[in-house]
C-alpha positions as CSV (number, residue, x, y, z in Angstrom):
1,X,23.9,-4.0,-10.8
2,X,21.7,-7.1,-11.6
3,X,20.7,-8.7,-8.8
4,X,22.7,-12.0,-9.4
5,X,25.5,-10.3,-8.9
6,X,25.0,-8.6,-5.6
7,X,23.8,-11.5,-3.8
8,X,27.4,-13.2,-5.2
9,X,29.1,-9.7,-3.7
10,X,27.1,-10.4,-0.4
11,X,27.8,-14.3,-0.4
12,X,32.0,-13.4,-0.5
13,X,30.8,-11.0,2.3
14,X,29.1,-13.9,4.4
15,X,31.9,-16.5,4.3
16,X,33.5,-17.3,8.0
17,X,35.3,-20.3,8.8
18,X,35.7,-19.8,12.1
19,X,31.8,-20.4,12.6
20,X,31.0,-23.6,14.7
21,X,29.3,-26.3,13.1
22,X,27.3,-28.1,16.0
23,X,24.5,-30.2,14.8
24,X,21.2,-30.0,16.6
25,X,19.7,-33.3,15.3
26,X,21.2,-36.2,13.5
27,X,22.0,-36.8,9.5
28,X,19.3,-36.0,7.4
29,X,19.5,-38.6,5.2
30,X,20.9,-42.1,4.1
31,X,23.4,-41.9,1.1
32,X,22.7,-45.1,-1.7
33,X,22.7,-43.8,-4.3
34,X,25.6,-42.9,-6.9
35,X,24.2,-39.2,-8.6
36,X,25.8,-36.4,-7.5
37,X,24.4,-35.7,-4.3
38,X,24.7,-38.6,-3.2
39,X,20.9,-39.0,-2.2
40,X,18.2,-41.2,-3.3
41,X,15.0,-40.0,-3.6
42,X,13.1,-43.2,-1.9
43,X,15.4,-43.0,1.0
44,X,15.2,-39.2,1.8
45,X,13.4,-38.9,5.2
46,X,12.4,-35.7,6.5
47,X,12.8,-35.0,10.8
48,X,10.1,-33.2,11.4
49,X,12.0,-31.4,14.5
50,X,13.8,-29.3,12.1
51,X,10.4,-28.1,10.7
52,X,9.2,-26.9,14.1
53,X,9.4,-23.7,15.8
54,X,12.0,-24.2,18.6
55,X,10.1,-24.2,22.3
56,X,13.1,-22.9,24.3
57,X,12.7,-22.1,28.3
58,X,13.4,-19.5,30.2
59,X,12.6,-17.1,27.5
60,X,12.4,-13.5,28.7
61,X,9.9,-10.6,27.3
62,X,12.0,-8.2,25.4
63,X,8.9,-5.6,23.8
64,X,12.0,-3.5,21.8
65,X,13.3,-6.4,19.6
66,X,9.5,-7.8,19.3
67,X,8.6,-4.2,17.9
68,X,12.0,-3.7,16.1
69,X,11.5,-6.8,14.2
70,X,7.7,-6.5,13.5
71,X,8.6,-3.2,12.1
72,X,11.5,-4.6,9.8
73,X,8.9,-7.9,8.5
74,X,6.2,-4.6,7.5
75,X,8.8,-2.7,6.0
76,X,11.2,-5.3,3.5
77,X,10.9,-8.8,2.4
78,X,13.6,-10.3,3.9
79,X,15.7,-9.5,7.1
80,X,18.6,-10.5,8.2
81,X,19.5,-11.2,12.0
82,X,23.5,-12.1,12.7
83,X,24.8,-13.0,16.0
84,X,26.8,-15.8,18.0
85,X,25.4,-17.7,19.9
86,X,23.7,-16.9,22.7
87,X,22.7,-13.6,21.4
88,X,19.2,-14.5,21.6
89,X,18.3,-14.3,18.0
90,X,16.5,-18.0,18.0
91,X,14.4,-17.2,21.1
92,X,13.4,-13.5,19.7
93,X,12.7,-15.0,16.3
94,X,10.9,-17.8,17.6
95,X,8.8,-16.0,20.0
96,X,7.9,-13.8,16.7
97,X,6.8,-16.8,15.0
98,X,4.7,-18.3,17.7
99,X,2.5,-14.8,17.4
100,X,1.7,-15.6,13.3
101,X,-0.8,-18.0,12.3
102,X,1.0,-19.2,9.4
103,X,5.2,-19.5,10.2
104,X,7.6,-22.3,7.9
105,X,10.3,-23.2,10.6
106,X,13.7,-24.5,9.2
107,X,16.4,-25.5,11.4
108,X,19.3,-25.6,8.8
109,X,22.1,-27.6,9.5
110,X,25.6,-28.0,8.3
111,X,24.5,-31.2,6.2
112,X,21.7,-29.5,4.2
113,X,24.8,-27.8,2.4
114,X,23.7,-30.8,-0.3
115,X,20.6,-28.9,-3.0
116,X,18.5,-31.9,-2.9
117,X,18.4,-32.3,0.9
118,X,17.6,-28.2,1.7
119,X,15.3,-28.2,-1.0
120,X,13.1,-30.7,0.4
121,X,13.1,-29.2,3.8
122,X,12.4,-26.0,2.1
123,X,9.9,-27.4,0.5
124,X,8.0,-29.2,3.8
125,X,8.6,-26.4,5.9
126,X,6.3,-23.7,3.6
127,X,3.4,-26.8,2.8
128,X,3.3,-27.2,6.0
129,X,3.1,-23.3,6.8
130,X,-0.1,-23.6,4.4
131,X,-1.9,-26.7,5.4
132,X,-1.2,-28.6,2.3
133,X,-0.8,-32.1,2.3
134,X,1.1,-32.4,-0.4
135,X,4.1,-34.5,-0.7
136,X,7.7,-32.2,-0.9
137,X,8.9,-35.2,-2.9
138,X,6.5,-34.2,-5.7
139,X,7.9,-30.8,-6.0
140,X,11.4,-31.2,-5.7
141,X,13.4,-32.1,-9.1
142,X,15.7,-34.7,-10.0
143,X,19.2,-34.5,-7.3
144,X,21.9,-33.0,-8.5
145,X,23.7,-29.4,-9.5
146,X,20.7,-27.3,-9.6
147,X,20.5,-24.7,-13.0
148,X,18.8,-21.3,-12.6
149,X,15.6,-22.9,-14.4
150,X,15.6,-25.9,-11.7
151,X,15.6,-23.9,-8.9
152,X,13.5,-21.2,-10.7
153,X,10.4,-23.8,-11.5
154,X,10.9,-25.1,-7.9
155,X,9.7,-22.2,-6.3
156,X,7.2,-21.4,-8.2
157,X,5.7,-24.8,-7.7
158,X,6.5,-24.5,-3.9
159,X,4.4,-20.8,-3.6
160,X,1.9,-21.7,-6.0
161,X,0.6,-25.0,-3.6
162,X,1.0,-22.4,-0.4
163,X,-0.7,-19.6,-2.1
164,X,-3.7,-21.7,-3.3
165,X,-3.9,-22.7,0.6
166,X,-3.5,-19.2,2.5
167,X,-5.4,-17.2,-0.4
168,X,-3.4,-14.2,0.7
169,X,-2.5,-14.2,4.0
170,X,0.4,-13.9,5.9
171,X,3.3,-16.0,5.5
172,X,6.6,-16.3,7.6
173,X,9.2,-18.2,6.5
174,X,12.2,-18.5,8.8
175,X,15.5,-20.0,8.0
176,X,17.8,-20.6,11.2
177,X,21.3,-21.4,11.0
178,X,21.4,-20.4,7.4
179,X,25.4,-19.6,7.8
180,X,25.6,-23.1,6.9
181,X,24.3,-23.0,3.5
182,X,27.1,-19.8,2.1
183,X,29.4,-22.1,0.7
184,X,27.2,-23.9,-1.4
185,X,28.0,-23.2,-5.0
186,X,24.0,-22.8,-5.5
187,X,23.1,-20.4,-2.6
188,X,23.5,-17.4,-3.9
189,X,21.9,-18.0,-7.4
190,X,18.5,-19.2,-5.2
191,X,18.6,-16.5,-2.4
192,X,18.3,-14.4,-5.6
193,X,15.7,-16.5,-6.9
194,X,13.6,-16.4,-4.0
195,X,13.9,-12.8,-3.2
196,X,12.4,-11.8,-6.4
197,X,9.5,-14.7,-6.3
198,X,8.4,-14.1,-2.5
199,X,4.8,-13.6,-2.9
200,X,3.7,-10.2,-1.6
201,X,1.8,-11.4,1.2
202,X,4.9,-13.5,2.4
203,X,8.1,-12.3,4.6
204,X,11.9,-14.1,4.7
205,X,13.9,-13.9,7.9
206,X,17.2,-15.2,8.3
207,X,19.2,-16.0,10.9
208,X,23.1,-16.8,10.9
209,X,25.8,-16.6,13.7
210,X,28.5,-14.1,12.3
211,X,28.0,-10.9,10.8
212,X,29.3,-10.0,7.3
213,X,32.5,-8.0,7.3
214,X,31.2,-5.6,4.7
215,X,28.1,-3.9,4.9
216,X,25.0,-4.8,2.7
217,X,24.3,-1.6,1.0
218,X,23.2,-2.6,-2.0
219,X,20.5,-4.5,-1.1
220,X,20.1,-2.1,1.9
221,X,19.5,0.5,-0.4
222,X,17.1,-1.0,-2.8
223,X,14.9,-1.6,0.3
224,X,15.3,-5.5,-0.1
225,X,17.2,-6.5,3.1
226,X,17.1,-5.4,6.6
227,X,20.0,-6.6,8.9
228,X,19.7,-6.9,12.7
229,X,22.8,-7.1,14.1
230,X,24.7,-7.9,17.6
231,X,24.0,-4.7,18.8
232,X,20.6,-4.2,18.4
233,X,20.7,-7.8,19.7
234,X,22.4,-7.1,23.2
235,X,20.4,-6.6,26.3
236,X,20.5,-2.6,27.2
237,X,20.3,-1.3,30.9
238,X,16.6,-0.9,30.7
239,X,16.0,-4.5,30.0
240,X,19.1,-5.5,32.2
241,X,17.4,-3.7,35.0
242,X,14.1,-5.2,34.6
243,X,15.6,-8.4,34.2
244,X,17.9,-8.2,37.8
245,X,15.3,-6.4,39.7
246,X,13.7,-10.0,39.5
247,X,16.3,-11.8,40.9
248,X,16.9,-8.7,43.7
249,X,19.9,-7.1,42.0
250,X,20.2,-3.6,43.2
251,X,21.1,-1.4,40.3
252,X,25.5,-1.0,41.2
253,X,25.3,-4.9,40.7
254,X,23.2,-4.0,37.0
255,X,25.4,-2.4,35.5
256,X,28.7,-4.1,36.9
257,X,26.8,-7.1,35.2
258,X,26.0,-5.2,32.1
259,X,29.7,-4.1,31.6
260,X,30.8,-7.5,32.1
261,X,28.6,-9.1,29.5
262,X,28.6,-6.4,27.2
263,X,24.8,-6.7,27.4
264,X,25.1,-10.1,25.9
265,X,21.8,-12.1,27.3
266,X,22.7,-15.7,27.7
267,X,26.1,-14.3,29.2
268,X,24.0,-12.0,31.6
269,X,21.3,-14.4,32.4
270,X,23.9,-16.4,33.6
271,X,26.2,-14.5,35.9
272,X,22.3,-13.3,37.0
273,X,21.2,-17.1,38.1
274,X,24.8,-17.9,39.6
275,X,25.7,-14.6,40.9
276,X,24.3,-13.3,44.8
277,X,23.0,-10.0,45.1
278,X,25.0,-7.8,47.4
279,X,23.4,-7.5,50.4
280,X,22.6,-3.9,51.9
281,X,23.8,-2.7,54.7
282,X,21.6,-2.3,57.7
């Protein structure tokens, strides 16, 4: 099957609207003009915040995701990590970016859906992966519906400035929040796109909240597309151990903890910092 038309089978696959659609920063842009996007060039104004890798506190050391997922970015161009939130698939993603020298950052957000505005964030994000000082504005064509060709030229123009800059090394580029982008009529012609034009020496990980209802076989198979899933997400009773032995949980109180979260870590981090310890008898 052409490739086109499994990422069109994955995209029906994707589709939940029950997702939430909380913004992290505010509207990415100014609407004057009259094409159909509804975005002017001159008044497009990129926030670099949604370019940067997220600094979150409280993060806890979790060696088995760090390794799962170092293994998955050696072994396929892209992966795939679904969860709801608090799942810990933002902190364990950015923790794995903060260890790369060169990582593009993009904090999708529900009004990105639009192909001029995610392109030129797209765009920004892998420049300034690589150093360059280009202007995203000079590689992103004219608003409107995107064609194959468009979006095509685009990212060769976008990975040919990066690859001139890292001259073959390592490249990261993360998309976060990218549920938001599935029902965009152009999504699953350019996730296509980009699969096949990812230079060798660079690596795709996305992150959405839900997980699809089918599984991804077909890409699974042809060893394009890892998926890390809610599962492999949750917190097991090694880690919840280590983690409540801090706070002085004996291990009765672990696992009570564990059942109750269903190994779910901002759930269990929680009832960890508001729960007390039982105390032992003398």
């Amino acid at each position: 099957m052409p490739t086109t038309a499994i990422l069109t089978d994955m995209m029906t696959y994707f589709l939940d609207t029950t997702m939430d659609s909380d913004e992290l920063y505010s509207p990415t842009f100014h609407a004057t003009g009259s094409d159909e996007s509804g975005v002017e060039p001159a008044d497009f104004h990129i926030l670099n915040e949604k370019l940067e890798i997220p600094s979150l506190p409280g993060l806890i050391d979790r060696p088995r995701l760090e390794d799962l997922l170092r293994r998955s970015i050696d072994q396929f161009p892209a992966t795939l990590i679904s969860g709801r939130v608090g799942t810990g698939k933002t902190a364990i993603s950015a923790a794995f970016a903060r260890t790369l020298e060169h990582a593009a950052w993009y904090s999708v957000e529900s009004s990105d859906i639009e192909w001029h505005v995610f392109a030129h964030y797209f765009a920004a994000s892998v420049l300034r992966a690589g150093g360059s000082e280009v202007d995203p504005h000079s590689l992103v064509p004219e608003a409107g519906v995107p064609s194959q060709s468009v979006m095509a030229n685009f990212l060769i123009n976008v990975f040919a400035e990066a690859e001139t800059l890292l001259s073959h090394e390592p490249l990261l580029i993360v998309l976060d929040g990218v549920h938001h982008l599935f029902d965009a009529g152009w999504f699953g012609e350019f996730f296509a796109l980009l699969l096949s034009s990812l230079p060798d020496n660079a690596n795709l990980l996305l992150l959405c909240r839900s997980k699809p209802p089918n599984p991804l076989w077909r890409l699974r198979s042809k060893q394009q597309l890892n998926v890390i899933d809610e599962k492999l997400l949750a917190l097991d009773m090694a880690e919840c151990e280590e983690i409540a032995q801090k706070n002085g949980f004996p291990r009765t109180e672990t696992e009570r903890l564990h059942a109750e979260t269903f190994g779910r870590v901002s759930k269990f981090l929680q009832k960890v910092s508001s729960a007390k310890p039982a105390k032992s008898r003398a």
